[in-house]
N, C-alpha and C positions, 0 to 999 in steps of 0.2 A: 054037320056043317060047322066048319070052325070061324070063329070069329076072331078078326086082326082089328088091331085100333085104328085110328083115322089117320091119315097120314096126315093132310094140311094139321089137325092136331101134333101131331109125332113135330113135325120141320118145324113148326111155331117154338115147342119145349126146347129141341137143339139150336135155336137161336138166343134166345134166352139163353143158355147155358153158355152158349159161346161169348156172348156179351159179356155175364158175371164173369168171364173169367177173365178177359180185356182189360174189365173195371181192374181187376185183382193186380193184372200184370202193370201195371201204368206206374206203381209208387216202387217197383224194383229196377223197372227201367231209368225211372228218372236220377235212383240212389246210383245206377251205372252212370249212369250218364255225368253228375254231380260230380262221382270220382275221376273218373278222368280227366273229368276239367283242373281238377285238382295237384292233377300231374302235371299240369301245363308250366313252361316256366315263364320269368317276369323280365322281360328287355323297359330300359327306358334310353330314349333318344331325344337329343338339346340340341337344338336348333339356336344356332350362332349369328347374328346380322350387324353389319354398323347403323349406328345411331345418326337419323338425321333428324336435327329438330328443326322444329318449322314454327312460322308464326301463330298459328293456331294454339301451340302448345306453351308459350311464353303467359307468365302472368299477369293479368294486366291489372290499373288501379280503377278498379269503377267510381271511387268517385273520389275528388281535389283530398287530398289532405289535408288538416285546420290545426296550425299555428297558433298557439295563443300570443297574441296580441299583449307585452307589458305596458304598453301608454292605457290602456283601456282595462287591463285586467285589475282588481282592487290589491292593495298592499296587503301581506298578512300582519296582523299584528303580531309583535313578540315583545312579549314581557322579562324583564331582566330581575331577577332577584340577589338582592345584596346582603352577606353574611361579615357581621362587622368582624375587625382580627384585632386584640388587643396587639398594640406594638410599644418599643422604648425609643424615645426619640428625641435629641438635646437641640434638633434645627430650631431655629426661629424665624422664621421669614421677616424680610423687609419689609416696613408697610411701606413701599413706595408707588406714587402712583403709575399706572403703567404706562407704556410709553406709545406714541401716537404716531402711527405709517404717515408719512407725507407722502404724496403720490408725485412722482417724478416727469419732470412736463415732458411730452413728446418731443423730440427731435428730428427733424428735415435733412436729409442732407439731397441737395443735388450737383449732378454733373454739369452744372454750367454757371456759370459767374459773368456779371458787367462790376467795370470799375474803370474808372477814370478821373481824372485831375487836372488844376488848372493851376499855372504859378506865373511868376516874374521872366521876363523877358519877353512876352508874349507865347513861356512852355505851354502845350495841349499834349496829354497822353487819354486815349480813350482804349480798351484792352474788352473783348468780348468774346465768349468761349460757350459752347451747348456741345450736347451728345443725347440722338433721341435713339432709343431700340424701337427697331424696325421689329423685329420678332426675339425667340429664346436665345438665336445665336448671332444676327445681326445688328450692327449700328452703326449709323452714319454722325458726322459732326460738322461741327463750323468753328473754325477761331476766323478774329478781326482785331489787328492790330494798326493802332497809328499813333507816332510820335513828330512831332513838330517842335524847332527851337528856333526863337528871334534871329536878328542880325546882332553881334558884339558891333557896341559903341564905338567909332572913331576909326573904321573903315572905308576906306575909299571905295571897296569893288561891295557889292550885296555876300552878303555870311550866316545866312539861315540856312536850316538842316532840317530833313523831314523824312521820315519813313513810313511805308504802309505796307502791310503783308496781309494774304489773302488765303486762310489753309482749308481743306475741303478732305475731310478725314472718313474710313471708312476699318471695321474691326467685325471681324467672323471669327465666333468662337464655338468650338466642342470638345468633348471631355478630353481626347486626346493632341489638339492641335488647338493652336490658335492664327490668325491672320490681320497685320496692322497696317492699311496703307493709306497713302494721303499724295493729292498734288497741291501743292505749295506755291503760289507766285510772292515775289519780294522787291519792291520798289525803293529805290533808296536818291533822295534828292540832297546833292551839296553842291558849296561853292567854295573853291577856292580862293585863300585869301592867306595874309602875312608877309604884307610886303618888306622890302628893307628902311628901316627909320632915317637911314644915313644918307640916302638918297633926296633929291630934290625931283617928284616927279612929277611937278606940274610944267619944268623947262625941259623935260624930258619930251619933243614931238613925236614918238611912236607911240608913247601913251596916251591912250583915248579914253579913258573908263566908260563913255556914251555906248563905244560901239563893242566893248570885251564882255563878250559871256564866258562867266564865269563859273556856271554851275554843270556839274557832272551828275545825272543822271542812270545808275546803276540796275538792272532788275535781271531779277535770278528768275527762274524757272526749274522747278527740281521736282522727281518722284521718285518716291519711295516705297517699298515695297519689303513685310518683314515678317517672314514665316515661321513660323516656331512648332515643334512638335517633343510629347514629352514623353512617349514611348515609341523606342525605334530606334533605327542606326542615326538618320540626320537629325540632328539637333535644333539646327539653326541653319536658316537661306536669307540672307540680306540682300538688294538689290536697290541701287541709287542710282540716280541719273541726274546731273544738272549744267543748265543751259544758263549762260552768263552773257548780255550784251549792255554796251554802254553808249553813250554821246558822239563817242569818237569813231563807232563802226567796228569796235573790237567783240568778238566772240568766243568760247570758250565750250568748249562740250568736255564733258568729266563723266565715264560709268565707271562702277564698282562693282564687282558680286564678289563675293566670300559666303562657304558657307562651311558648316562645323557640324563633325560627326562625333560621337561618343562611341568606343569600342570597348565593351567590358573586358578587363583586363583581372585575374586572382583578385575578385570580390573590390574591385577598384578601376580605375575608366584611362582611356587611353584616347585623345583629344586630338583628331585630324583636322586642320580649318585651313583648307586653301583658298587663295584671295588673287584676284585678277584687278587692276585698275590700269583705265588709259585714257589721258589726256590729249588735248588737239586743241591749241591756241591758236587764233589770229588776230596779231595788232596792224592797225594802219601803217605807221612806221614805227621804225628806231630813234632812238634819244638823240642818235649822234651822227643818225645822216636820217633823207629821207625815205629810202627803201622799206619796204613793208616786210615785218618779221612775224614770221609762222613758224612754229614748231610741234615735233609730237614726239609726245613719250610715253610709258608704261612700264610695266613693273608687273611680276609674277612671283608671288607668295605663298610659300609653305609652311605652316609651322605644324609641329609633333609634341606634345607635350605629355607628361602623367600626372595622373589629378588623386588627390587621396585626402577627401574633407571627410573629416571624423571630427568628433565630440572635443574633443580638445584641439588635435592638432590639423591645421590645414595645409596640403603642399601640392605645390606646383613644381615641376621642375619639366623644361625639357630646351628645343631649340627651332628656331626659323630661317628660312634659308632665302633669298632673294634673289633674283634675277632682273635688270635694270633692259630692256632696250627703247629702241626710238631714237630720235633725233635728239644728238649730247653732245656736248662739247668736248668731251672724252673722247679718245681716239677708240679704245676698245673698251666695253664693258666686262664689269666681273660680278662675280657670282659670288654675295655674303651671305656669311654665316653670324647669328648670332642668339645668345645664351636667355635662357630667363629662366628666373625662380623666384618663387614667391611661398615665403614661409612664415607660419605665424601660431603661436601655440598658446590657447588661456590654461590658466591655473583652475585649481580646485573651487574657488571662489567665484573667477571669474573675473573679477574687477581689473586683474594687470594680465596685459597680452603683449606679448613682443615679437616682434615680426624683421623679416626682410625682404626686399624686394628687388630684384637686379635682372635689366634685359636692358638689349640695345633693339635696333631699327630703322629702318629707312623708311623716307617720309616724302613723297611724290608733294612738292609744294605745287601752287598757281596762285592765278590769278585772284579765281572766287576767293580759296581761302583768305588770301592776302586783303584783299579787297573788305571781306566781311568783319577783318582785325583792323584795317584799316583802310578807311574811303577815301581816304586820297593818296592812292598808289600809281605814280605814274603808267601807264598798260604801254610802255615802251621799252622794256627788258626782258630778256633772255631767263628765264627763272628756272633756278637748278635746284636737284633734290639737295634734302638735308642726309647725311649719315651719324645716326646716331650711334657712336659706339659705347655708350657706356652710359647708364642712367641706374642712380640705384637709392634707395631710400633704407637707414636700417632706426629703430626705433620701437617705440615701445606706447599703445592704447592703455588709458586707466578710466576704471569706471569705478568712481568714490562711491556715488550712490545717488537718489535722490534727482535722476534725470541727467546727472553730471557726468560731462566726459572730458577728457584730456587727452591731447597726444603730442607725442616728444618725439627727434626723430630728425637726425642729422641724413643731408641730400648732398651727392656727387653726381654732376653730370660732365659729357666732353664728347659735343658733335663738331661734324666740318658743314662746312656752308649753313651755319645757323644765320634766318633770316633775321636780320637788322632793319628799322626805316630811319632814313636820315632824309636829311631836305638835300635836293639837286643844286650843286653848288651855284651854276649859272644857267643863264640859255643862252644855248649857241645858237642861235635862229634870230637872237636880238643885235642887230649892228650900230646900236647907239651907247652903248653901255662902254666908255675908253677903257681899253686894258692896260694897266700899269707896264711900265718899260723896269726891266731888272738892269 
């Protein structure tokens, strides 16, 4: 009988065997495996985005930052050390003693002044002037003027004189402009008087002196208005107005405007100033009957000039051109022309300047002006413009020194209808007064 070995022994050994060899195979496999990976190749890929930052990602300061404080922190000390230098030296100083600062008293100034005075005849002048700032560019003012003068001795009619003016000012100013205006009233009291010596007029019966007023009564009314600007085309805007009434029911309206451009011209200025004014008179009557005379006139003005103020030398030179209408005794008006220059040069020094100056002009008179040169202007004439043709000054400024000035300087003038005042030779309204028989 043969004998075979156990099988579940037998299958048990061939598993075991097949296991060790498992084991065995595991560290070949994995060296394959190792290699190939080794063959692998190497990509790298960047990923590109825009940047948004955000509050989260800002730095912030956790906590205050600390300033040293120098009123509070202490002074360092430093110490200076000195190395003497021999030197050669022949000064001597002065022993004198040294001299002593006076301290310089404060100074006031303001913008407003009283002053007034009293003298012989029974004169009063009382003069008052202020200007307060409203703010940086505003201010308003006040003037107050009065003048009063006695009667002259050893007249028959009353001959005291008075005036009182009333100005109410106003001024805006900024860097590039400024503005100056003011309404004005002007009171003016007199009285006629200078009779004739030669006469007897106490057998004269028209004369009453009980029942003759003899005082004229004058008050202006005027605004003004003056704009100034100091970069820019216009220069200058002027605007006046004034109103004129008196005792006798006579009236007068007077406006102006002119205003003045600067046009830079090759490093030097070219001066446009046109000018408008117009008059309207009304008197009661005339001198020489009793009908009431009215008139009106005006005037249109251009002038063109070139301006070139330099260091030494100044010049003016150009011309103005006029235009006359209204109411004129002229049958037709014309249209003048005239010149002007104005030249004037200093020296190295300074001290001698010589100059010339030549222009004509037309000159719209009335009543105000006449009136304000002179109060007692009959307001019963016809008043015609002036023409100036020719006015000229040539001559020579010296400055010695020391505050001192002088000037020299021969004058030619020659207008038509230059205003005169003479006394009215008679009245023709008086039928006592006999006329001599020739």
């Amino acid at each position: 009988m043969l004998l075979y070995p156990n099988p579940t022994i037998t299958m048990k050994y061939n598993k075991i065997f097949i296991a060790v060899c498992l084991l065995l195979s595991l560290p070949i496999v994995a060296v394959a495996q190792e290699e190939e990976t080794d063959d692998l190749g190497t990509q790298e890929v960047t990923v590109v985005r825009s940047y948004n930052p955000s509050l989260k990602s800002v730095f912030k300061i956790r906590t205050n930052p600390e300033i040293d404080d120098s009123l509070v922190q202490k002074k360092i000390k430093v110490d200076y050390t000195f190395e003497p230098v021999p030197v050669v030296s022949t000064f001597i100083p002065n022993k004198a003693s040294p001299l002593k600062l006076q301290r310089r008293e404060s100074s006031f100034h303001h913008n407003s002044y009283v002053m007034g005075g009293i003298g012989n005849q029974s004169s009063l002048q009382f003069n008052f002037s202020t200007m307060v700032p409203l703010d940086r560019m505003q201010s308003i003012g006040l003037e107050f003027f009065h003048n009063k003068l006695g009667s002259i001795d050893k007249t028959l009619l009353n001959s005291d004189q008075k005036r009182t003016s009333f100005d109410l000012l106003h001024q805006y100013k900024q860097n590039n402009m400024r503005v100056d205006s003011d309404l004005r009233f002007d009171r003016q009291g007199h009285n006629f008087f200078g009779l004739y010596d030669d006469l007897d007029w106490v057998n004269i019966s028209s004369f009453r002196p009980d029942v003759i007023d003899s005082s004229q009564n004058l008050n202006y009314l005027s605004i003004r208005s003056r704009w100034q600007w100091y970069d820019g085309l216009f220069d200058k805007v002027n605007f006046n107005t004034h109103i004129t009434t008196d005792s006798f029911d006579s009236s007068e309206h007077i406006v102006k405007i002119n205003t003045q451009m600067r046009i830079p011209f090759f490093n030097q200025y070219l001066e446009l100033t046109p000018h408008v004014e117009l008059v309207n008179t009304k008197f009661v009557r005339g001198y020489y009957d009793e009908e009431a005379l009215s008139y009106s006139k005006g005037m249109g003005r251009l002038e063109l000039q070139f301006l070139n103020v330099g260091k030494k030398l100044k010049l003016r030179l150009g011309a103005q051109g006029v235009y006359p209408f209204g109411d004129a005794e002229e049958s037709d008006p014309t249209f003048f022309v005239y010149p002007k220059a104005e030249i004037s040069y200093k020296s190295g020094n300074g001290k001698l300047v010589p100059f010339l100056n030549y222009h004509g002009g037309y000159d719209l008179n009335s009543f105000t002006s006449f009136s304000l040169e002179n109060p007692y202007v009959a307001p019963t004439l016809a008043i015609k413009a002036t023409e100036v043709n020719h006015y000229g000054d040539l001559g020579f400024n010296a400055y010695p020194g020391s505050g001192l000035s002088l000037r020299f300087n021969v004058h030619f003038s020659q207008s038509d209808n230059f205003p005169l005042f003479k006394r009215l030779p008679y009245d023709d309204n008086n039928q006592d007064l006999a006329i001599p028989l020739e």
